[in-house]
C-alpha positions as CSV (number, residue, x, y, z in Angstrom):
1,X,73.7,212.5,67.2
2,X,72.2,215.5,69.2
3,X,71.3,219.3,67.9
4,X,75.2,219.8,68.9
5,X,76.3,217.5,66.6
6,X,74.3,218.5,64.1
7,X,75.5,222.2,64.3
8,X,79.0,221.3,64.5
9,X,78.4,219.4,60.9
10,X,76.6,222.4,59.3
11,X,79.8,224.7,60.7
12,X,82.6,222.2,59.0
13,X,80.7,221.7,56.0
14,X,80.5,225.7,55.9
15,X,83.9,226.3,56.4
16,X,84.8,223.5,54.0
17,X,83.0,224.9,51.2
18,X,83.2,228.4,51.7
19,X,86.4,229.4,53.7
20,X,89.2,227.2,51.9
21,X,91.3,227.1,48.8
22,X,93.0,223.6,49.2
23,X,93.2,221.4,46.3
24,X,93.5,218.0,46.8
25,X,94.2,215.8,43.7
26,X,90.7,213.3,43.8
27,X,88.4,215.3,46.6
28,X,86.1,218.1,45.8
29,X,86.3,219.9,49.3
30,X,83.3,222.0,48.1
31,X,81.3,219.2,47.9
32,X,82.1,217.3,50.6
33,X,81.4,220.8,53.0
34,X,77.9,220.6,50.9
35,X,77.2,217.5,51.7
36,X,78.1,217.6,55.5
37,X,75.9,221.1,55.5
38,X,73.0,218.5,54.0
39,X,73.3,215.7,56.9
40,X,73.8,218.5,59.5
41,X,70.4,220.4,58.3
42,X,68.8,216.7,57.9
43,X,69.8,216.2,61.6
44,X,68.1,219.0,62.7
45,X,65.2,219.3,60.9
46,X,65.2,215.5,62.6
47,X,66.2,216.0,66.1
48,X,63.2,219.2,66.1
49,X,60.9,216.5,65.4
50,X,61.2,214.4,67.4
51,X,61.5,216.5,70.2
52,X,58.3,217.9,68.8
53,X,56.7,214.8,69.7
54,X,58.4,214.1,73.1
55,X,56.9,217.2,74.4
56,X,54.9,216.3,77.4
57,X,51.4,218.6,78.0
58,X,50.7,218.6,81.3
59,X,47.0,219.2,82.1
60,X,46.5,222.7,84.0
61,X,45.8,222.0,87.2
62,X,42.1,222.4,89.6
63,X,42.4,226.2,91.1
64,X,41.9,227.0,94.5
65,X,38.7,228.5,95.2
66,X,38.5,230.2,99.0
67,X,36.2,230.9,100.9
68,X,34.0,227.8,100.0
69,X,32.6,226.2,103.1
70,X,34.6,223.2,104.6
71,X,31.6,220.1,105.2
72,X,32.4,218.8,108.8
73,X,30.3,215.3,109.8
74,X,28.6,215.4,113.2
75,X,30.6,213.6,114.9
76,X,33.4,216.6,115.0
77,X,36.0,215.2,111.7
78,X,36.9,216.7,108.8
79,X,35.3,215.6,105.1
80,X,39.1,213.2,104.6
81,X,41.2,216.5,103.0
82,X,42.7,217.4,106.3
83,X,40.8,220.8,107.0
């Protein structure tokens, strides 16, 4: 289940427990919307996790530094870096 999901739960279980007056004989709708409002927070708290660790760092990379002298051998080619 993705962040969407999780949301989508949170949102049912919100207007389940706080936005309706049915009464049906053997369900508590207030604490069914609590408990979906649980899983859907559980799921997120979850899915930020993990998507904590997933991140990928990627190592700055080596600047450019002009003006340096470019090493040519004697015999008239480059140093192998195409310059």
């Amino acid at each position: 289940m993705g962040l969407g999901g999780c949301i989508i739960l949170i949102a049912i279980g919100a207007i389940l427990t706080f936005a309706t007056d049915w009464h049906m004989q053997g369900v508590n709708l207030t604490v069914v919307g609590l408990i979906l409002m649980a899983v859907g927070l559980i799921g997120v708290a979850t899915f930020s996790g993990i998507a904590r660790r997933r991140r990928v760092v990627v190592p700055p990379t080596t600047p450019v530094v002009e003006g340096e002298p470019h090493h040519h051998r004697a015999d008239g080619y480059s140093d192998g870096y195409g310059v």
